[in-house]
C-alpha positions, 0 to 999 in steps of 0.5 A, a space after each residue: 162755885 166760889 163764894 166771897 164774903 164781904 164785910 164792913 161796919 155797915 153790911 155784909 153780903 155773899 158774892 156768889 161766883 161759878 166756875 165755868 170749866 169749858 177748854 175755851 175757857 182762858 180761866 181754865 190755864 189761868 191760875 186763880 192767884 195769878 195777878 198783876 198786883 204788886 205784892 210786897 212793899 218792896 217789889 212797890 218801892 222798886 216799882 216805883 223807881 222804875 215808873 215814876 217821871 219825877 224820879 231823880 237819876 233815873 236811868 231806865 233804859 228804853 229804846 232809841 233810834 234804831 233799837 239802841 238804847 238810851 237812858 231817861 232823863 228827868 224833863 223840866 217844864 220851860 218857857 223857851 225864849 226866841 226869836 227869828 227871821 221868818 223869810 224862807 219859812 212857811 209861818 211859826 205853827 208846826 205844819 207839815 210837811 210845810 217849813 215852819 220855825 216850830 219844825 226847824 226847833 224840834 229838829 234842833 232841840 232832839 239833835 241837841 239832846 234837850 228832847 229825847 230819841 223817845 219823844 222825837 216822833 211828835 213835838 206834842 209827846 213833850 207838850 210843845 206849844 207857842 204863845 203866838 203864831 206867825 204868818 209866812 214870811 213874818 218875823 218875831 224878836 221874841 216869842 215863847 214856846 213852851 214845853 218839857 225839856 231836859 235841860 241838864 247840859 249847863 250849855 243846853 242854849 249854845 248847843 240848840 242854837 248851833 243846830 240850828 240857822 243863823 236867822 233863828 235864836 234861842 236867847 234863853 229859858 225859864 223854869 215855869 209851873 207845871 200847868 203853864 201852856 205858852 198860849 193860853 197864859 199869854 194875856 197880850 202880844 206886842 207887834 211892830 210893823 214897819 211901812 214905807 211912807 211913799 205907800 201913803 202917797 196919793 193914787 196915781 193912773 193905774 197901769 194897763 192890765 195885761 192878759 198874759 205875763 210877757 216878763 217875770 217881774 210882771 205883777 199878777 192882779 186878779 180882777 172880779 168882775 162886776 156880775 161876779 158878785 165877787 165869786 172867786 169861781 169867777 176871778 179872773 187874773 191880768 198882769 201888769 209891769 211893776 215900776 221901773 227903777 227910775 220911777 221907783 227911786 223917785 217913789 222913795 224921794 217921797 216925805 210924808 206931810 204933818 196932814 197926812 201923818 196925822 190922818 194916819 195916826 187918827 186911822 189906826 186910833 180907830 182900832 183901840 178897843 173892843 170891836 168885830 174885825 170879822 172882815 179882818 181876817 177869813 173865814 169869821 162870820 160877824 155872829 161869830 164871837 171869836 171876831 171881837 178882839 180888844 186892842 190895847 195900844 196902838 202907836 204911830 211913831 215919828 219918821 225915821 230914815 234907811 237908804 234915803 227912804 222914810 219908814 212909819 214904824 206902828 206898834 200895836 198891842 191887843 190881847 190876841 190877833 187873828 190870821 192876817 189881822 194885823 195886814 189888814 189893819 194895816 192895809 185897811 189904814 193905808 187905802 183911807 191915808 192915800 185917799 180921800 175916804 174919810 176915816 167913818 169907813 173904818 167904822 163901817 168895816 166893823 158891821 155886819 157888812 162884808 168887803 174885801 180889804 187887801 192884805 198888807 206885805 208880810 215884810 214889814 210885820 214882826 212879833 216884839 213879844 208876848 206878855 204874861 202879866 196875870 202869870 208873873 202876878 202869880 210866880 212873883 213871890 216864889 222863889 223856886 219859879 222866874 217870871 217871864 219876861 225878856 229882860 235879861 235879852 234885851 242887847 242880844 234882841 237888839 243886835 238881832 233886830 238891827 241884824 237879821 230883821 230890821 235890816 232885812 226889811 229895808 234891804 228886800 224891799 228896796 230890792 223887790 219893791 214889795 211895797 211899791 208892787 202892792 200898791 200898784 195891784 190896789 190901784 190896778 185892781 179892775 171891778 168894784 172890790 175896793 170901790 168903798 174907798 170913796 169920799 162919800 165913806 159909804 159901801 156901795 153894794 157892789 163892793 159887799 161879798 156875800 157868803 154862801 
């Protein structure tokens, strides 16, 4: 039996502790002193260079790739600047074992020694996160992802950037503070989204429907019918043939009116604001508070032109986005331009009441940039931290742009009729799905999806 004092200013007591000598007992072979603790100051010092993170020159080694070993090396917390060609890539958000931009980053900052052989099991071992994501095929002139880095190699950007393709690039970085997260300290994001005017132009005769695909290029549509009460367990699918060349250059002859360039702009003006875009996206109920999203600015520009075709470039700034909002947006804006529903359709579609709105081509939707205005307001008189912008990138963007998205953009769809093709599946759609798009500008129950 052991007894312990304890004393301080206020009480004392005796802890009473007995000592059971059982074989079982792992105190039996312990000794009573033996302990963990580090003693003297220097065995703490030395433990503390060996620990410690924010060491400099730490040179403790630990194990690597296949046993060997490397040296630590001080981790800076960064927002990198980047920018890409989403064709070929399954979206930004690492997501395996689908291709994703995030994936194809990691791999190129491990091969390039910015992420160590330690940490390159898991991109959340170094805090890697985005300020925004991407759907499949999307592109981005400038996104940031945040994480800790080693960044000795003075030439850290070029050797990332040489493992990594062509159509991805790393423009740069800036030391941040320590609690800076890409997501959550973005206040707003910049996209652009590039449409073909002849998408705008009046529906013509639907195609006949095919039951079965007699030619590759043939266009699958999928037709609810009208008992279905739109259950996807009851879809039914037919293909159509898409145009033909001849009649596919025609289509890109089209010039948009002053009238209908007009309607356009006054339909995306109908998305600034604070409103519920639950049918703006999947799987958001109209009483789920993460729908109502607050959109800032929204501009349609004057026509430009590529290969003879008329492009509307739109740009849009909210302060977040969901899943295929912005195609929706887009596309919900295009069906009310092309027809005669009026422009109170828009309005409907932000009440309670659901319906079925298409989305847009991925093509012609890029990231500009993601804007951290409330974290700037905090660096801006500190001299050891930058503030984010993309500033100092601008001629290295604007050569990307025109090169690997711009250009891309105008080429693919004049090659694969994206645009041309998704109109035609509007058009062809067979049941009531789209059937709100009437001069009346009301939703007929038959177009109204009903949740389970």
């Amino acid at each position: 039996m052991f007894k312990y004092i304890f004393r301080n200013r206020y009480c004392s007591c005796i802890i009473t502790r007995r000592w059971y000598n059982t074989a079982a007992s792992s105190l039996e072979t312990t000794p009573l002193r033996h302990s963990k603790r580090i003693k003297s100051k220097q065995e703490r010092r030395d433990h503390f260079k060996e620990h410690s993170r924010k060491a400099i020159g730490e040179t403790t080694p630990g194990p690597g790739v296949n046993g060997s070993q490397e040296p630590r090396r001080p981790k800076k917390k960064i927002a990198l600047y980047l920018g890409f060609n989403g064709s070929g890539y399954q979206g930004m958000q690492w997501n395996p074992p689908a291709t994703s931009i995030e994936q194809t980053l990691f791999e190129a900052l491990c091969k390039a020694g910015a992420v160590s052989n330690l940490n390159s099991s898991d991109p959340k071992k170094v805090q890697m996160n985005r300020a925004a994501r991407t759907d499949k095929g999307v592109h981005a002139a400038g996104n940031i992802v945040s994480l800790k880095m080693i960044v000795e190699d003075p030439h850290i950007v070029e050797r990332i950037n040489s493992y990594l393709p062509e159509q991805i690039r790393i423009w740069g970085y800036s030391h941040v503070m320590g609690g800076f997260h890409a997501k959550n300290s973005c206040n707003a994001r910049e996209y652009e989204y590039w449409l073909p005017t002849y998408a705008l132009m009046s529906p013509s005769s639907s195609k006949p429907m095919k039951r079965r695909r007699e030619f590759p290029t043939d266009i699958r549509i999928a037709s609810l019918d009208d008992n279905s009460n739109n259950d996807q367990n009851n879809t039914a699918y037919g293909y159509i043939e898409p145009n033909s060349p001849k009649e596919f250059a025609r289509k890109n002859e089209y010039r948009i009116d002053t009238e209908r360039y007009e309607k356009l702009k006054q339909a995306m003006n109908k998305f600034l604001g604070t409103h519920n875009f639950h049918n703006y996206t999947i799987a958001r109920a109209f009483k789920d508070p993460s729908a109502n999203r607050h959109m800032m600015q929204i501009q349609v520009h004057e026509p430009s032109y590529f290969q003879g075709t008329e492009w509307v470039n739109i740009k849009l700034r909210g302060q977040s986005f969901m899943l295929h909002q912005i195609r929706k947006m887009i596309s919900m804006a295009m069906l009310v331009t092309r027809s005669n529903s009026p422009l109170s359709i828009i309005d409907r579609s932000f009440e309670e009441t659901k319906i079925n709105i298409p989305k847009a081509p991925a093509l012609g939707l890029l990231l500009d940039q993601p804007l951290f205005q409330h974290y700037n307001q905090r660096v801006e008189n500190r001299s050891d931290r930058e503030p984010i912008h993309f500033d100092n990138f601008q001629d290295q963007m604007k050569e990307f742009k025109q090169e690997w998205i711009y250009s891309k953009i105008f080429e693919t769809d004049k090659t694969d009729q994206v645009f041309d093709n998704f109109i035609l599946m509007v058009d062809s759609q067979v049941g009531p799905a789209f059937k709100y798009i009437n001069e009346q500008g009301i939703i007929p129950p038959e177009s109204v999806i009903y949740l389970k």
